[in-house]
LUMKOL-342502 format. One record per residue: x, y, z of N, C-alpha, C in turn; residue in one letter. Coordinates in pm, whole numbers, plus 50000, padded with zeros to 5 digits. Last residue first. Example, Ala and Ser with C-alpha at 12.3 -4.5 7.8 and 13.67 -1.06 7.14 Angstrom:
<sites>
512854977550708513674989450714512905000350787S513194943150780512304955050780513204967050780A
</sites>
This chain:
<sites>
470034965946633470144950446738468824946846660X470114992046566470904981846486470814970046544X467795000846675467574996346516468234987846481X468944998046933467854992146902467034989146738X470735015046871471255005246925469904993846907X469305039546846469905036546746470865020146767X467925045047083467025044346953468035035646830X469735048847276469445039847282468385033647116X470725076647156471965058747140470785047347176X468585088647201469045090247104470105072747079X468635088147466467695085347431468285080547293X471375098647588471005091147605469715080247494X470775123947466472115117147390471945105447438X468525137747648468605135247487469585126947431X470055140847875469145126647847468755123447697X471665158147842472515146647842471065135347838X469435179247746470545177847661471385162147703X468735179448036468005180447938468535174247759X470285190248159470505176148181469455173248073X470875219448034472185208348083471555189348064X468675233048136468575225448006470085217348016X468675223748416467415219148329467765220348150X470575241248485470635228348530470035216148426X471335264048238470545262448382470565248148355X472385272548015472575278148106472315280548258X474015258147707472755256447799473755270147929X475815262147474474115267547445473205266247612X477155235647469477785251347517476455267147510X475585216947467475705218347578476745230947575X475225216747145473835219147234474565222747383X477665210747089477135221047050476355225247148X477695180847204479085191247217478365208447200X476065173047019475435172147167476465186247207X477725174246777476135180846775475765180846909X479125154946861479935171546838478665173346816X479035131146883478835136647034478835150546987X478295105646741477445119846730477265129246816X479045080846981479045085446825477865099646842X481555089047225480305084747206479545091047081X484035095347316484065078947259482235075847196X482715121047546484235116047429483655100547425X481375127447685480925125747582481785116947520X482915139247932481875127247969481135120847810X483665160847768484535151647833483975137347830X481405177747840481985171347689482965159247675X481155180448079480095171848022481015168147831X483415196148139483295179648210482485173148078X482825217747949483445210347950483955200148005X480425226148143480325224548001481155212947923X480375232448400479995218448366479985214548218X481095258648414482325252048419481495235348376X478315268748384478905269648299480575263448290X476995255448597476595251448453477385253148348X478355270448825478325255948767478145250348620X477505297048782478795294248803479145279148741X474905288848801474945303748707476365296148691X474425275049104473585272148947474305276248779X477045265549282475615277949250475215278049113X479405258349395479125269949329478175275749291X478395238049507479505243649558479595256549501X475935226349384476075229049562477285233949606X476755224749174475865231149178476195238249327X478545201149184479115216149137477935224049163X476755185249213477355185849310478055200249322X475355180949000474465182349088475475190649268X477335172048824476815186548814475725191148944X477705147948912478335154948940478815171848882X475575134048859475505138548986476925147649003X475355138948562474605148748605474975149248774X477365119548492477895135448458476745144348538X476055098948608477955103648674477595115948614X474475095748405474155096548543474945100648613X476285095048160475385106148121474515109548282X477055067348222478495080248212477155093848210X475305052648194475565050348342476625066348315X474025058247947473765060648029473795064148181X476315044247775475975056847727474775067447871X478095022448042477165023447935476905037447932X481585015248112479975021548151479275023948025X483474988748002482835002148030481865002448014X484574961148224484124969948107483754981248141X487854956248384486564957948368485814963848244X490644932448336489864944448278488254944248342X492294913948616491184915548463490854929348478X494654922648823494734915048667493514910148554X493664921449057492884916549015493454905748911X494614954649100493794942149275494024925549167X494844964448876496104959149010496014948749086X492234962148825493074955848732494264955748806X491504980649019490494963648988491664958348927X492265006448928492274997549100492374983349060X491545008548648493085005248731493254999948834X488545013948649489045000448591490285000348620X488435034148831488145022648891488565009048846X489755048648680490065050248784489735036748858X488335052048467489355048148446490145047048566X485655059848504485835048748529487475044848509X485765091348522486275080448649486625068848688X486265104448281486185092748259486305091848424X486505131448288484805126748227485265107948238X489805125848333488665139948302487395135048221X491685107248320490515103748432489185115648424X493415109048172492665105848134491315100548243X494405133148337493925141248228492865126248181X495905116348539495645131648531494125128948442X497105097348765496445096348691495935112148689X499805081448952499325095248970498155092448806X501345052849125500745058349005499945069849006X503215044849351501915051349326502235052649216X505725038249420504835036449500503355036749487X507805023349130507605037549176506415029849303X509215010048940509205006849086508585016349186X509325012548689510075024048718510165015048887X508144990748571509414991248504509855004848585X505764983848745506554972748739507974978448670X504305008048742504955003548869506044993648826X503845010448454504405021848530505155016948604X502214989548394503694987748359504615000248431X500214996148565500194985248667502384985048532X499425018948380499865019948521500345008048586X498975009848169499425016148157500835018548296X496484991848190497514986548193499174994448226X494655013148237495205005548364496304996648330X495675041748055494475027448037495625019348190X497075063348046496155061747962495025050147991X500005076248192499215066648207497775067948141X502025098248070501335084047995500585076348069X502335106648438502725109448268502415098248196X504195097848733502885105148661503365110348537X504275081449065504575082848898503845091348807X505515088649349504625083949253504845093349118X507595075049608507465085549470506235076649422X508165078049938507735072849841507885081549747X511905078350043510845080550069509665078849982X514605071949957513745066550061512025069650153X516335076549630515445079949700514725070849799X516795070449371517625073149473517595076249587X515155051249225516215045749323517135053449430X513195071249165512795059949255514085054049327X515035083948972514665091549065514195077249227X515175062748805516015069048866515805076748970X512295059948704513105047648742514245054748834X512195089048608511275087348739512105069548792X513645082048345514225092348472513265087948593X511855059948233513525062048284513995072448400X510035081248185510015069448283511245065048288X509075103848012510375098948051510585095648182X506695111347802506725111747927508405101847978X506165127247499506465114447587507125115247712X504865155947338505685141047379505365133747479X503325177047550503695173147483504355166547451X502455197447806502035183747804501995173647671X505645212347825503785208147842503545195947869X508385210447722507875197247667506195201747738X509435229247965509505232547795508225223047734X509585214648215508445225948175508985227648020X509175175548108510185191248130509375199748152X507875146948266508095155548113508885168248227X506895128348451507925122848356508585132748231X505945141448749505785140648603507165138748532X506185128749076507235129048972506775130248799X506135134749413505155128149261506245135049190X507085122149681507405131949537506855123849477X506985124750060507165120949946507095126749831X507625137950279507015124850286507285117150196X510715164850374509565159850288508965146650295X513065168050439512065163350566510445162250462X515135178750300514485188850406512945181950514X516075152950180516635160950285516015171950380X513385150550001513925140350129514605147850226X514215173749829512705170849882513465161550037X516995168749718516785179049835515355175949873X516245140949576517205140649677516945151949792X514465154549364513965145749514515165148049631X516945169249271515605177749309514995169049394X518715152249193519275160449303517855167849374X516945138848996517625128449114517625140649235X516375161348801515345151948866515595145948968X517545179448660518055178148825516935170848915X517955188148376517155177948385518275174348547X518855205048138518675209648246517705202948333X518455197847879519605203147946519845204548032X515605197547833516805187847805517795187747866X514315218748085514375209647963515805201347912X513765214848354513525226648330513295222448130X512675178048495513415192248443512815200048367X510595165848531511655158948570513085167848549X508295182048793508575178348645510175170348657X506445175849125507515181449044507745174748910X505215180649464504555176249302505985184049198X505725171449760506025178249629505665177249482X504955175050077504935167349959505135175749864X504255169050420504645177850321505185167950215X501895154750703503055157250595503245162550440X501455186950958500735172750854502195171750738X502695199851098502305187951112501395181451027X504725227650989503575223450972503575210651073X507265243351005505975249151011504645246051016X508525222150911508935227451009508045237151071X508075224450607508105209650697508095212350848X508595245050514507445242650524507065232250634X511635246650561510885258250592509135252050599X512155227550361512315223650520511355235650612X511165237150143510565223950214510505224250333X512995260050073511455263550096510995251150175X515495247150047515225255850178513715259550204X515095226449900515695225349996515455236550102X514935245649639513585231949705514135230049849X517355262549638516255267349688514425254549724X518965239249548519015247249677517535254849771X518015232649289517845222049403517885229649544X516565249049062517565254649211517045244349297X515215246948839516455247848781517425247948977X512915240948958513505225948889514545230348865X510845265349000511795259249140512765247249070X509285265848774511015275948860511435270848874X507265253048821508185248348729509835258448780X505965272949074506115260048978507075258748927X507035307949056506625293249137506645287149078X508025329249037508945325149053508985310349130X505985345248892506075342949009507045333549101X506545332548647506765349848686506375349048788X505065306848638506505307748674507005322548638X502555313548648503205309248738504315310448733X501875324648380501515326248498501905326748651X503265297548222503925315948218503585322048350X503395267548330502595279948258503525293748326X503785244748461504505252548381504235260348295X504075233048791503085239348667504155248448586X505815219848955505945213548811505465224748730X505635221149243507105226749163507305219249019X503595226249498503445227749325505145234549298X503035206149759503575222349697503975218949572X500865197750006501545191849833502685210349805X499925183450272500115193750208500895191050102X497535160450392498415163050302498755173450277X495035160050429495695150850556497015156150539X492475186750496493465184850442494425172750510X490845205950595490465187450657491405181850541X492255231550753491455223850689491225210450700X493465249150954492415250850905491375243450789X496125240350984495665244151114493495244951119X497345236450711497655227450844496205227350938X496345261250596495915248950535496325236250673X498085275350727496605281150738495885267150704X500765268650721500915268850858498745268450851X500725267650443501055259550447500465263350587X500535300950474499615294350383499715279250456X503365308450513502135314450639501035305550567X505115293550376504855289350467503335293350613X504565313250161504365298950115504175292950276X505195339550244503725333450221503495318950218X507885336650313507005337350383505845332050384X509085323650034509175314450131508205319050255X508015327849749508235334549845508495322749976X506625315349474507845315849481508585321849626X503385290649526504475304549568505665305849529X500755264449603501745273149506502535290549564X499705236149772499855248449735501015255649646X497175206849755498445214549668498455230949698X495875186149980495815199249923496855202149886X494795153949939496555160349920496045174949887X493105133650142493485143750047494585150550050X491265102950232492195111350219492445114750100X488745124650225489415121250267490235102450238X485915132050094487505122249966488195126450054X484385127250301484165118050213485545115850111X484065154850405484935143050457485225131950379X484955181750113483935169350167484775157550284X486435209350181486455197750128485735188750224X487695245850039486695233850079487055218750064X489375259249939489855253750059488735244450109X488035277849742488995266149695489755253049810X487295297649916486405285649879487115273549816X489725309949907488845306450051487975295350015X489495322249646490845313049701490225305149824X487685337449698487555331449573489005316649608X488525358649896487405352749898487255335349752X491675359650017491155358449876489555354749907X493845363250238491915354650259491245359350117X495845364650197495025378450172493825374550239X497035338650205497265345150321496775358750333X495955323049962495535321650147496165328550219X496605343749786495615345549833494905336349909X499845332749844499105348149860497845347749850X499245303749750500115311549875499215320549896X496715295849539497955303749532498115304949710X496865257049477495935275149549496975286549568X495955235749252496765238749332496115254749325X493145212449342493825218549220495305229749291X493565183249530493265195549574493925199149406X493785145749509494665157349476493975169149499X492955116449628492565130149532493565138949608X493915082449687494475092449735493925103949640X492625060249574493315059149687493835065149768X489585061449357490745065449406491395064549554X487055048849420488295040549429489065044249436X484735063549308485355051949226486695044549221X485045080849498483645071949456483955064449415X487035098549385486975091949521485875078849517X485495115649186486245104149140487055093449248X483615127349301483275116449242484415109949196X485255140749525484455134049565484125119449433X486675157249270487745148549367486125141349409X484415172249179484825165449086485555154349193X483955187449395482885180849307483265170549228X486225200349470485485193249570484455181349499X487885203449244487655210049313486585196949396X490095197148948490035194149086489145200649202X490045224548761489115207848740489085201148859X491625240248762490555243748684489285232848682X494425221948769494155237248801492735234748718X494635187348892494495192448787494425208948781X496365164349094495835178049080496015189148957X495225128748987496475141148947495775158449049X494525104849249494445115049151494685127149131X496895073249265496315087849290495605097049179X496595043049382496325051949239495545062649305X497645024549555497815031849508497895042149358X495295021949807495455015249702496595024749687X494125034050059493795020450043494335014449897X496875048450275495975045950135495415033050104X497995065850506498025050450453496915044950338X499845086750668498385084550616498415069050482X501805094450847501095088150911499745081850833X503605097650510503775099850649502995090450720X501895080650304502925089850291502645097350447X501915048350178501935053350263502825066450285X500145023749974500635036749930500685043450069X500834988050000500005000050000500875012750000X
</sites>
């Protein structure tokens, strides 16, 4: 099992912290389906320590996807730690994460995310600084380098461990590389060996097989799952099973995915409020579409809705619709 400090997972397949997509609504349902450990989207420092109204709510969380890894972000060592000390003291957080992968412009002029990969020194001094400030255990989400050249994947865990860190998720790509090419499992293999504390893996995992070769050719503790778990949960559940198991499960029917997408508009609702929801539910629900014939006309209809009613209105239609046409062709 997947154990990072005192907190002990029932499996290990984590889920990624996504910016824009991780929020209470989404982590719960994909908790539902087995995840072993949800991820928090990552929160800026500074506006937990402004009390950001909009940042404040990002600090929510259901008992239910306990256990959770809240992710925070900063280039400053004050804030980062007055935040870290707020999230400790003030949430139902088991985990604190600190973001040293995102690699957007945004962020790294702030001298956060992805930054931090070129200055082992400076991971080293922000960690311990955090580690030391907190009681819950501290964690790192990190890329494997800045780019080609500049690839301090080993020395970058290495300082995580030294300052008293739990453990390191490890994306297999550069900030240059996005989320483009191929993910470089070799290096995370390396990283795993040099290292005594856990790592989990993250990059190409696509399908449960994906993950169960993750563990077996890097050795890693965990498997991290991002992007293909977005409208799919079941991919979450079909990995557990297939670790636990070694068989595939099948997939959810045009209906059982179109019931997942509404409870978990039902849920965004209750966190954000009708107006707010509907319209971030756009793109889940398209998501929740992918693999399903004649989805770009539904795709249409659901950037057109603006209340609950026509939302689900629209996913029972796509329902109805497959079943009419499954029934001609049977």
């Amino acid at each position: 099992m997947l154990k990072i400090g005192d907190i002990t997972m029932d499996n290990q397949v984590v889920l990624a912290p996504m910016a824009g997509v991780c929020n209470s609504a989404f982590r719960l349902t994909v908790k539902e389906f087995g995840a072993g450990l949800v991820c928090a989207e990552m929160i800026s420092d500074k506006g937990i320590v402004h009390k950001n109204k909009k940042t404040m709510n990002m600090l929510y969380i259901d008992e239910r996807e306990n256990p959770l890894s809240l992710q925070i972000f900063g280039g400053e060592k004050d804030t980062l730690v007055e935040a870290a000390r707020f999230v400790d003291q003030n949430t139902k957080a088991d985990i604190i994460d600190i973001n040293m992968g995102c690699p957007v412009n945004k962020i790294i002029k702030c001298e956060a995310g992805a930054r931090w990969l070129l200055e082992p020194t400076k991971i080293y001094d922000m960690v311990s600084a955090v580690v030391d400030a907190v009681n819950k255990p501290v964690t790192v989400k990190m890329r494997i380098g800045w780019d080609d050249k500049h690839i301090f994947a080993v020395e970058n865990a290495q300082a995580v461990e030294r300052a008293g860190g739990a453990a390191v998720s490890m994306h297999g790509r550069t900030r240059v590389q996005m989320y483009e090419g191929e993910a470089n499992w070799d290096i995370i293999k390396q990283v795993k060996q040099s290292i005594n504390i856990p790592l989990i893996g993250n990059g190409d995992v696509t399908t449960p097989q994906d993950a169960k070769r993750m563990l077996d050719e890097t050795g890693v503790d965990g498997v991290m799952i991002g992007r293909a778990a977005l409208g799919n949960p079941w991919m979450i559940y079909q990995t557990v099973k297939y670790l636990e198991t070694g068989h595939l499960m099948g997939e959810p029917t045009v209906r059982e995915k179109m019931d997942v997408c509404k409870l978990h508009l039902d849920r965004l609702i209750g966190l954000k409020g009708e107006n707010i929801a509907v319209r971030e539910m756009r793109k889940h629900a398209a998501w929740y579409l992918k693999g399903i014939k004649g989805n770009a006309k539904t795709r249409n209809a659901i950037n057109e809705c603006h209340t609950r009613a026509d939302l689900v209105s629209v996913l029972d239609e796509i329902v109805d619709i497959v079943a009419v046409e499954e029934k001609q062709a049977g």
